[in-house]
C-alpha angles and dihedrals in degrees: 000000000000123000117217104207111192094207101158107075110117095235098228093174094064107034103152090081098022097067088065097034147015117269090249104053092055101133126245115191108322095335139055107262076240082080102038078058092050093046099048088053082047098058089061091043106259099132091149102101134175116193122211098214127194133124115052089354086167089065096058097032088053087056098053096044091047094037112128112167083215089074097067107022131064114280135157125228135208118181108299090347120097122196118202105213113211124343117041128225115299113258093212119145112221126194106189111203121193097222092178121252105260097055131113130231093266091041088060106035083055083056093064103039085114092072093057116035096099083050118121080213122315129213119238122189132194083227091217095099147048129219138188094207119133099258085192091057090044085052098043099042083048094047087049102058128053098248133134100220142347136201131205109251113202128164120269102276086222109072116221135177118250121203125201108213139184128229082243092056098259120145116228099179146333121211140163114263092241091065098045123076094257111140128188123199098253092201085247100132141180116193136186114209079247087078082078090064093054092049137064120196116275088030114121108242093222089050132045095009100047087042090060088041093057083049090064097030097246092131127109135185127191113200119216123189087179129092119321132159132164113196099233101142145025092259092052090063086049099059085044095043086058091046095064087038095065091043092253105134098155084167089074110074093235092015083126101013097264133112131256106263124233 
């Protein structure tokens, strides 16, 4: 399955690391989130990417064509001879499309329906966030019902109090927002090519067409309680960069030792 990767928006929110380089290619440990995205689709054998480049495209497509898995992994050297411990290169295939820098979600992911017409349904991701959701579950629930797209739904990582007031001031109650029913879009998508039917080019994906698609009931959620996490601000990369500091990478299947959770 192929694996639509928006990687051109200017990451405004987090500005201390994007005016040097895209959004996407911040770093996270040793490697771009980009690639902790790529490998998580990866794990569940979806190797076929096309990347949705703007802003800075040099920068991404530089990566790829210089990538040598050497470079970050173990390896032993003699002489001119150089030895990969442990995992080989990854046999990913990766189509880089220049979707120009002032574009929308919906406007690149319309540049690149070429790529995916032939496609059964393909998956497209924000690539700002990693999940430890069961991509198989997502694929199967969405294969078994008659929608057009899903998205993973997911609560809101920062937690905040609601309260419930009335028009007299009364409070009716007042609860976390990891408790409510309060679900955000966590930039995790499956798409049929008939999304193309319900779009036109400059729309935003999340707006007209998936509002045409609620009218006809095309639309899917999946929700997901488990890890989520989108990179929007500094302090986001933070709480990820510990993460893989202290060895706790829920977003590889067997990144802990754990499952993915359904």
């Amino acid at each position: 399955m192929k694996v639509v990767l928006f990687c051109g928006g200017l990451g405004t929110r987090i500005r201390e690391y994007s005016e040097s380089v895209p959004k996407p290619m911040i770093p996270i440990g040793h490697q771009p989130i980009l690639w902790h995205v790529m490998n998580y689709y990866s794990q569940y054998g979806h190797k076929d990417f096309v990347l949705c480049l703007g802003y800075k495209a040099n920068t991404v497509k530089e990566f790829f064509l210089n990538y040598k898995t050497q470079t970050y992994g173990d390896v032993i050297v003699e002489g001119s001879k150089v030895e990969l411990l442990g995992p080989r290169e990854e046999d990913w295939r990766v189509a880089m499309i220049d979707t120009g820098v002032w574009r929308n979600i919906g406007s690149r992911l319309w540049a690149v329906r070429d790529h995916v017409k032939n496609e059964e349904m393909f998956c497209a991701n924000y690539s700002d966030g990693l999940s430890d959701v069961n991509l198989d579950d997502m694929i199967a629930k969405f294969k078994a019902s008659d929608k057009i797209a899903c998205f993973l739904a997911v609560h809101p990582p920062v937690t905040y109090h609601l309260a419930d007031i009335a028009e007299d001031g009364k409070v009716n109650a007042f609860i976390t927002s990891d408790r409510s029913e309060i679900w955000i879009n966590g930039g995790f998508f499956l798409l049929k090519p008939e999304i193309f039917d319900y779009m036109s080019d400059g729309e935003e994906l999340v707006v007209e067409p998936f509002a045409r698609l609620i009218k006809e009931n095309k639309l899917m959620a999946y929700r997901h309680t488990g890890f989520w996490r989108s990179m929007d601000t500094l302090r986001d990369r933070q709480v990820l960069e510990e993460m893989m500091e202290k060895g706790e990478m829920p977003w590889k299947v067997n990144g802990n030792g754990k499952k993915p959770k359904a």
